[in-house]
C-alpha positions in Angstrom: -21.2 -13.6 -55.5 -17.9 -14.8 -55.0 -16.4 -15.5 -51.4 -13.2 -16.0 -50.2 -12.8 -16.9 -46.1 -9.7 -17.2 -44.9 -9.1 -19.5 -42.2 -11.0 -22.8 -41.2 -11.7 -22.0 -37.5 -15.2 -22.3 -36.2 -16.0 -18.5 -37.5 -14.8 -18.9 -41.0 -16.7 -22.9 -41.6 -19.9 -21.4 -40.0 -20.4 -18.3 -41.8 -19.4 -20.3 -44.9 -22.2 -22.7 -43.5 -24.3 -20.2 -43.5 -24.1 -18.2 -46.2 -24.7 -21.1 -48.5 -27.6 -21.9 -46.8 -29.2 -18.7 -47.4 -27.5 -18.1 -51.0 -26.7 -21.4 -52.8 -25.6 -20.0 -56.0 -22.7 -17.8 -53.9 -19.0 -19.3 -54.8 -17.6 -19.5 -51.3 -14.4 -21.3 -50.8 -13.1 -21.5 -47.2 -8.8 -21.9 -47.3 -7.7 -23.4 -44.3 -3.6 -23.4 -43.6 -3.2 -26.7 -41.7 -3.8 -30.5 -42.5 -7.4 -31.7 -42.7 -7.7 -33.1 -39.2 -4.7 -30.8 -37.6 -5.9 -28.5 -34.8 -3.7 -26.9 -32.2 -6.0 -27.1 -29.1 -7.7 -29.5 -27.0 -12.0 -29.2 -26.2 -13.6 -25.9 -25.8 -16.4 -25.2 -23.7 -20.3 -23.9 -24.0 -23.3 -23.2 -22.7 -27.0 -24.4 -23.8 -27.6 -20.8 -25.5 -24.8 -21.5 -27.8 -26.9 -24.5 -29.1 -29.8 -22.4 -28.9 -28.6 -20.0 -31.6 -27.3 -22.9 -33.8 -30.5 -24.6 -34.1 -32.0 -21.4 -35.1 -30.1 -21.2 -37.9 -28.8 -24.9 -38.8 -30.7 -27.5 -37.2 -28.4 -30.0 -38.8 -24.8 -28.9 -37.5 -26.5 -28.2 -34.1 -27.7 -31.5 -33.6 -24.1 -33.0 -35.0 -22.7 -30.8 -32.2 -24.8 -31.9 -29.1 -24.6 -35.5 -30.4 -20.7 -35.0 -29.6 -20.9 -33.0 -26.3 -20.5 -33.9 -23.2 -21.7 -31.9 -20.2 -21.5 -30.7 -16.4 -22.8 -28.8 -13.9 -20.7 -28.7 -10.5 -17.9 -26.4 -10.2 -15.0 -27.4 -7.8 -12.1 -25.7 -6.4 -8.8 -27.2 -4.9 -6.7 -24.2 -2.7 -3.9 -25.8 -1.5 -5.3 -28.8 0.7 -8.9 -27.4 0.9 -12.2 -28.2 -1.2 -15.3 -26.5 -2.2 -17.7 -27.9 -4.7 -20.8 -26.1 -5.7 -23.8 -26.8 -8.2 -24.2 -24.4 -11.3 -25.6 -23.8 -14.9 -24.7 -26.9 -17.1 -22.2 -26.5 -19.5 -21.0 -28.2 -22.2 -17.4 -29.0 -23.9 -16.9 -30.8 -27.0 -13.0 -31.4 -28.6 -12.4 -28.7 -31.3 -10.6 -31.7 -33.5 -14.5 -32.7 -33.4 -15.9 -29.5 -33.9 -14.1 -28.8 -36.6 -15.1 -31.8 -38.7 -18.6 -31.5 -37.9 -18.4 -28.0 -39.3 -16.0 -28.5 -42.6 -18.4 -32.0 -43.5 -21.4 -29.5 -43.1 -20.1 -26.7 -45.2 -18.6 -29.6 -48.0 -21.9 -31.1 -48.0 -23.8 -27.6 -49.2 -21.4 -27.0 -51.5 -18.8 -25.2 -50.2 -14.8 -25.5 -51.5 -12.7 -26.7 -48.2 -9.1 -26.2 -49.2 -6.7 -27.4 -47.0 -2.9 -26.8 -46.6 -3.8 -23.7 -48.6 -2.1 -20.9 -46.5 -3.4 -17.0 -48.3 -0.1 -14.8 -47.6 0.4 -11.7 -49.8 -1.7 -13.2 -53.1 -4.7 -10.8 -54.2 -8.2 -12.8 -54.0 -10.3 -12.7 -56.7 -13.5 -12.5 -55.0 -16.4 -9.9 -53.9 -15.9 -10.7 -50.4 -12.9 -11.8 -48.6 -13.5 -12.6 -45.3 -10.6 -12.4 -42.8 -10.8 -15.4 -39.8 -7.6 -16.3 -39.5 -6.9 -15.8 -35.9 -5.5 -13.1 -33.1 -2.4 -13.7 -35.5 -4.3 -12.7 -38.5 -2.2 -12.3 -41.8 -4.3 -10.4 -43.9 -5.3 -7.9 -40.9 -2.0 -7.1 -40.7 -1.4 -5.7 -44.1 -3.8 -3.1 -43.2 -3.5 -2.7 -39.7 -3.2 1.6 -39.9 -6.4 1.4 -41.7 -8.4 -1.5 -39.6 -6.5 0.6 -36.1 -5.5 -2.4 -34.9 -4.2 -2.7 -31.2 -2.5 -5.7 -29.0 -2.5 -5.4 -25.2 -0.4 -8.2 -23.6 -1.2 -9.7 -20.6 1.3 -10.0 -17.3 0.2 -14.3 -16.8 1.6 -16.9 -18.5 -0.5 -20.1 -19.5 -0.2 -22.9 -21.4 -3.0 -25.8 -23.4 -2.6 -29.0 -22.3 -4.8 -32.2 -22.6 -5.3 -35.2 -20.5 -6.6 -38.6 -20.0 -8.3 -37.4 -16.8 -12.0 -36.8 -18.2 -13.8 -33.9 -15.2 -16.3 -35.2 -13.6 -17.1 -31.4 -13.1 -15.5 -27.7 -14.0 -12.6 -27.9 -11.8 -10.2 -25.1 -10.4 -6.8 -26.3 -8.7 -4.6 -23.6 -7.4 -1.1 -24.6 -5.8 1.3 -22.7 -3.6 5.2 -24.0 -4.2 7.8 -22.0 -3.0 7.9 -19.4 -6.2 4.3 -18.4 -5.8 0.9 -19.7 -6.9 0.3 -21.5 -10.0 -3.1 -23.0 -11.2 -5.2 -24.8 -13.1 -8.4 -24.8 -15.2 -9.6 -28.3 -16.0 -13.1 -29.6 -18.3 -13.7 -32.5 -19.9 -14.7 -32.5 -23.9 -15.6 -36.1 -23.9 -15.7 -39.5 -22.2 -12.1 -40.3 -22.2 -10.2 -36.9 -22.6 -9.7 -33.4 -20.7 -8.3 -29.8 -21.3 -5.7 -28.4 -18.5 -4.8 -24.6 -18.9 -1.9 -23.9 -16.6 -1.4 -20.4 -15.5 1.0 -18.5 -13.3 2.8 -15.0 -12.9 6.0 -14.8 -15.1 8.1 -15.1 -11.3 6.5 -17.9 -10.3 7.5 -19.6 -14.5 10.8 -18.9 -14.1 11.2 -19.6 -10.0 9.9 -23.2 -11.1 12.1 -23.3 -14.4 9.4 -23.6 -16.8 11.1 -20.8 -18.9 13.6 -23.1 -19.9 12.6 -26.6 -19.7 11.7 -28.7 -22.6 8.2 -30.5 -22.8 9.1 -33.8 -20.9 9.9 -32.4 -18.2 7.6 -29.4 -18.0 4.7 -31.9 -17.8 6.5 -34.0 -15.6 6.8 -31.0 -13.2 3.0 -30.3 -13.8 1.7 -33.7 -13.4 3.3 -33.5 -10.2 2.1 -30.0 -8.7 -1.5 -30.8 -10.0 -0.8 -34.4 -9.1 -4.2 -34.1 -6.5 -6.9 -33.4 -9.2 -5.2 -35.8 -11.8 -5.5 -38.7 -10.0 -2.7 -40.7 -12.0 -3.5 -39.1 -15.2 -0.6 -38.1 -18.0 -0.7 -34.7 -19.3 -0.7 -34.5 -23.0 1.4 -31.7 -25.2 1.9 -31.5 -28.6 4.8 -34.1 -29.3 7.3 -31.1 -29.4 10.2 -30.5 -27.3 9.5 -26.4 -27.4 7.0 -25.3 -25.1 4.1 -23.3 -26.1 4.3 -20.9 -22.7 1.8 -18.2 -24.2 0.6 -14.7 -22.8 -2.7 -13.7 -23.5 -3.5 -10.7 -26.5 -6.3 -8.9 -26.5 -7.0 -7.5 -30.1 -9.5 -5.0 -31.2 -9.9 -3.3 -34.2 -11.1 0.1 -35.0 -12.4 -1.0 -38.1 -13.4 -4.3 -39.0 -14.0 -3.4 -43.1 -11.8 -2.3 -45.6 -13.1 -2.1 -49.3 -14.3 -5.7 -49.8 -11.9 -7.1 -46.6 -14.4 -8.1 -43.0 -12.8 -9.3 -39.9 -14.4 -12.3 -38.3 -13.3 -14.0 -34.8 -10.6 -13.6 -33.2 -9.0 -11.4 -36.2 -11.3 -8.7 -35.2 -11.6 -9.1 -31.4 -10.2 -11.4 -28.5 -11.6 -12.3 -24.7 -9.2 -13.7 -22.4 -9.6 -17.3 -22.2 -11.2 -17.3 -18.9 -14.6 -16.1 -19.8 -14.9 -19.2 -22.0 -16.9 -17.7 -24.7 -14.2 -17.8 -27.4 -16.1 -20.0 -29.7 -19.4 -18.8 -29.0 -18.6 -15.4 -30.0 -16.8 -16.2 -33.0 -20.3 -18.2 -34.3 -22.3 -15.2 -33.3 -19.8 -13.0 -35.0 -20.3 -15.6 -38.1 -23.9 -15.6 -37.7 -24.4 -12.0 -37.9 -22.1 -11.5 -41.2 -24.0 -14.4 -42.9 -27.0 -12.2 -42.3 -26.3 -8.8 -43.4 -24.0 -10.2 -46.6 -25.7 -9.1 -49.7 -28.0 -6.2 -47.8 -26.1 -3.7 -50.1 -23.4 -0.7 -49.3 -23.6 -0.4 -45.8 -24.4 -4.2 -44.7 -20.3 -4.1 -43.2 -20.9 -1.3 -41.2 -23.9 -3.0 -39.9 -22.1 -6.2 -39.4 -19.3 -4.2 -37.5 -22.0 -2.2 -35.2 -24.0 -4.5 -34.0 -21.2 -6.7 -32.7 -19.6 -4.3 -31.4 -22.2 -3.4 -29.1 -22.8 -6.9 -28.1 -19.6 -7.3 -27.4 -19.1 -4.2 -25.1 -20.2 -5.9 -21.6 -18.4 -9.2 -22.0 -14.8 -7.9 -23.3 -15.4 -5.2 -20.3 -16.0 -9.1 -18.0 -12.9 -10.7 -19.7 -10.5 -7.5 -18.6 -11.6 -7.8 -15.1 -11.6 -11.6 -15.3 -7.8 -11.3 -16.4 -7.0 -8.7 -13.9 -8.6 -11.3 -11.1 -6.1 -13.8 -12.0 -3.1 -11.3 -12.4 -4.0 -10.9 -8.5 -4.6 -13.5 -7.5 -2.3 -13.9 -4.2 -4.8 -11.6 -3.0 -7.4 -13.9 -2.6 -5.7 -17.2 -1.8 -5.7 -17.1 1.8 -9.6 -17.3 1.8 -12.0 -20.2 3.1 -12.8 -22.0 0.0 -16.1 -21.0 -0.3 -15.4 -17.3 -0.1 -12.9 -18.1 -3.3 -15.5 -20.1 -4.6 -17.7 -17.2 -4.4 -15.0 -14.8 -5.8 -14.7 -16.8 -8.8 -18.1 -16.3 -10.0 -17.8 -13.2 -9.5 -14.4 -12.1 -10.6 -15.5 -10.1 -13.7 -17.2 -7.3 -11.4 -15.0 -3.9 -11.7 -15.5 -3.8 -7.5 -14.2 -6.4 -6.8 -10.6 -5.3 -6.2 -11.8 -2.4 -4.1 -14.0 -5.1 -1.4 -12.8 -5.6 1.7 -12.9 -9.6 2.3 -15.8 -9.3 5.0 -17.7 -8.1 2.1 -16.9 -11.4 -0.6 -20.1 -13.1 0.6 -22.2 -10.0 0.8 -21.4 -9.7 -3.0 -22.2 -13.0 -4.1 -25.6 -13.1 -2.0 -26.7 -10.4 -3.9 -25.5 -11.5 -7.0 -27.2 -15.1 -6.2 -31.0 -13.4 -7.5 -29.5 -12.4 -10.7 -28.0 -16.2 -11.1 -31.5 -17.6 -10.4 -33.0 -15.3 -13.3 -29.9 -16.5 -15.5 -30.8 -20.2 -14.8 -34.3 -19.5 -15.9 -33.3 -17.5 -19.1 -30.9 -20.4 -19.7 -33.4 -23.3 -18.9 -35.2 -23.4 -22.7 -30.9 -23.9 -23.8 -30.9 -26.6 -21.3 -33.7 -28.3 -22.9 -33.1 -27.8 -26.3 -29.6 -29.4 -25.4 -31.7 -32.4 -23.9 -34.0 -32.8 -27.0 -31.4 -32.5 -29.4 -29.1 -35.1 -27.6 -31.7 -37.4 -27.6 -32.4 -37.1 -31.5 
C-alpha cells in the first residue's frame, strides 16, 4: 500500500510512525512544507495519559518524549496585585522544535520517506491513501470543502505565541487591568531554560493599547512591561519578524472527514481552542486511531471518522465554553483570587455563565470529588511518566 501524508505535524509523523510499525512493506512518505528543524510555535503541554497511550503503541518514541519533558503541578494566578496558588494534576510540556524531531528521527528510522520543503498544492498523489494533516489552514481540505462540509467559526479574542527565557516554576495565569480593559496571560515551561506566553485580550482592549498597529519590538516591549510581575526580568521571544502574528482562534469541523481515498487528520479535520490544551494529544489520538483501522477494508474511514467523532463530542463541547469564559471575562475579574482560581477549573461547565458569584465555591466543592476520582484515574499516567523518565 502506498501512503501519502501531508504535513509533518505531530498527527501526520505519528500515524506515519505507526502505520509502519504495524505494516512495514506500506510505502508511506510524509511531505512536510517547512525546513527540517522550522516550527512556528514554542512548547506544548500534556498530561501523563498522553504518555500512557504512546507507550501502548510505541514504547520507543514515548520514552524519547518523557526523556525531553519537563513537568509541574501548582497552578497560580496573578489578578491585578493579588495571588492564589493551588496544587493540581501534574502536567507536562515539552518544546514542539523537540517533539518534532523525536517523531520525524522515529518515523526515518522504520523506514519512512521524510520530505522536507516539499509543499503538496494542486498536484494529484499517486498513492492509495492520502492522508490530509496539514493544519486548521489545510490545503488539500479546501479543494473539497462542499464535499468534506467544512465550517470556520471565528472567535471574538485576540492572542498571540510568544516564548521566553522565564522557565514556570508552575502553570501560571496573569491577568492585567490597563486603562483599555483586561489583558492576560497563559504561561508553562517546556524545558529547563525556556517558556511559552499566550497573550490574550478582547479586540478593544488590542487596539486601546495599540497592538493593532505596532511592529514586533515594540509590541513585546509593551508586553514585557504589563506582564513585567510574572517575568521577573525575562525577554519575550517572537519570531524575528517585524509583522505581528495577532491571531483569532478557528474552530473547524468537518462534516466528512473522507473523500474517495482523501482522510482528514488533526487539526484539518477538527480544532479545540487553545485553552483546553489538548491540541496535540488529540491530534495523536486522532493518528492512533487511523493507524488502526487502515487496511480493515471499505468502511475502515467511516470507522476512523465515527469513533472520533464521538470521542471528541464532550471536549470540543469544554473548549466552546472554555472560549466563551475568556470572551467574558470582565465578569469575573473583580473576584477574591481563589473564587477565580476556582472559576478557572471550572470554566468549561455550560452553567457557569448563569451562577450567581455566591454560588462559584459551591460549584467547585462539588466538582472537587470528581477531581479526586480524576487524580486516581490519572495516577497509573503519573507513574508510567516516572518510570519512563527514569529509563
Amino acid at each position: 500500500m502506498k501512503v501519502s501524508c501531508v504535513g509533518g505535524g505531530p498527527a501526520g509523523l505519528y500515524f506515519a510512525i505507526l502505520r509502519k510499525l504495524k505494516a512495514p512493506d506500506h510505502d508511506i512518505t510524509v511531505y512536510e512544507r517547512n525546513p527540517a528543524g522550522a516550527t512556528y510555535g514554542w512548547g506544548v503541554t500534556y498530561w501523563g495519559s498522553f504518555l500512557t497511550k504512546l507507550q501502548e503503541h510505541d514504547p520507543q518514541s514515548a520514552r524519547a518524549i518523557a526523556a525531553a519533558s519537563v513537568r509541574w503541578r501548582d497552578g497560580v494566578a496573578h489578578i491585578g496585585e493579588r495571588t492564589a496558588r493551588h496544587r493540581g494534576d501534574e502536567g507536562f510540556g515539552i518544546g514542539r522544535h523537540r517533539l518534532l524531531d523525536i517523531l520525524a528521527n522515529r518515523a526515518t528510522d522504520l523506514g519512512v520517506r521524510v520530505e522536507f520543503e516539499r509543499e503538496i498544492t494542486d498536484e494529484p498523489l499517486d498513492a492509495d491513501l492520502v492522508v490530509a494533516a496539514d493544519g486548521v489552514h489545510s490545503r488539500l481540505r479546501a479543494r473539497h470543502e462542499a464535499a468534506f462540509g467544512t465550517e470556520v467559526a471565528t472567535g471574538g479574542n485576540t492572542y498571540l505565541w510568544l516564548g521566553t527565557t522565564k522557565a514556570f516554576d508552575a502553570f501560571t495565569f496573569a491577568f492585567v487591568e490597563t486603562e483599555h480593559g483586561w489583558i492576560w496571560c497563559y504561561g508553562y515551561r517546556y524545558s529547563a531554560e525556556r517558556g511559552t506566553c499566550v497573550i490574550e485580550c478582547s479586540p478593544g482592549t488590542w487596539r486601546g493599547l495599540g497592538l493593532d498597529r505596532a511592529g514586533e519590538a515594540d509590541t513585546l516591549s509593551l508586553l514585557e512591561k504589563l506582564f513585567a510581575g510574572i517575568l521577573d526580568g525575562h525577554p519575550l521571544i517572537g519570531r524575528g519578524q517585524d509583522e505581528v502574528q495577532w491571531l483569532r482562534f478557528q474552530t473547524v469541523t468537518n462534516r466528512s472527514w473522507s473523500r474517495g481515498n482523501l482522510v482528514l487528520l488533526g487539526d484539518a479535520a477538527h480544532s479545540t481552542h487553545y485553552s483546553i490544551g489538548a491540541g496535540t494529544t488529540l491530534a495523536i489520538e486522532d493518528a492512533i486511531a487511523l493507524a488502526g483501522t487502515v487496511g480493515g477494508g471499505d468502511r475502515a474511514l467511516l470507522e476512523y471518522e465515527r469513533a472520533r467523532k464521538a470521542a471528541l463530542r464532550p471536549l470540543q463541547s469544554a473548549a466552546r465554553y472554555s472560549a466563551r469564559f475568556y470572551e467574558n471575562l470582565p465578569r469575573y475579574l473583580r473576584l477574591p483570587p481563589d473564587q477565580m482560581f476556582a472559576l478557572l477549573g471550572q470554566r468549561h461547565s455550560p452553567l457557569l455563565p448563569y451562577l450567581p458569584p455566591r454560588l462559584y465555591h459551591r460549584l467547585d466543592r462539588a466538582a472537587s470529588g470528581l477531581a479526586a476520582l480524576r487524580r486516581v484515574k490519572r495516577w497509573a499516567g503519573h507513574r508510567l511518566a516516572a518510570s519512563l523518565h527514569r529509563s
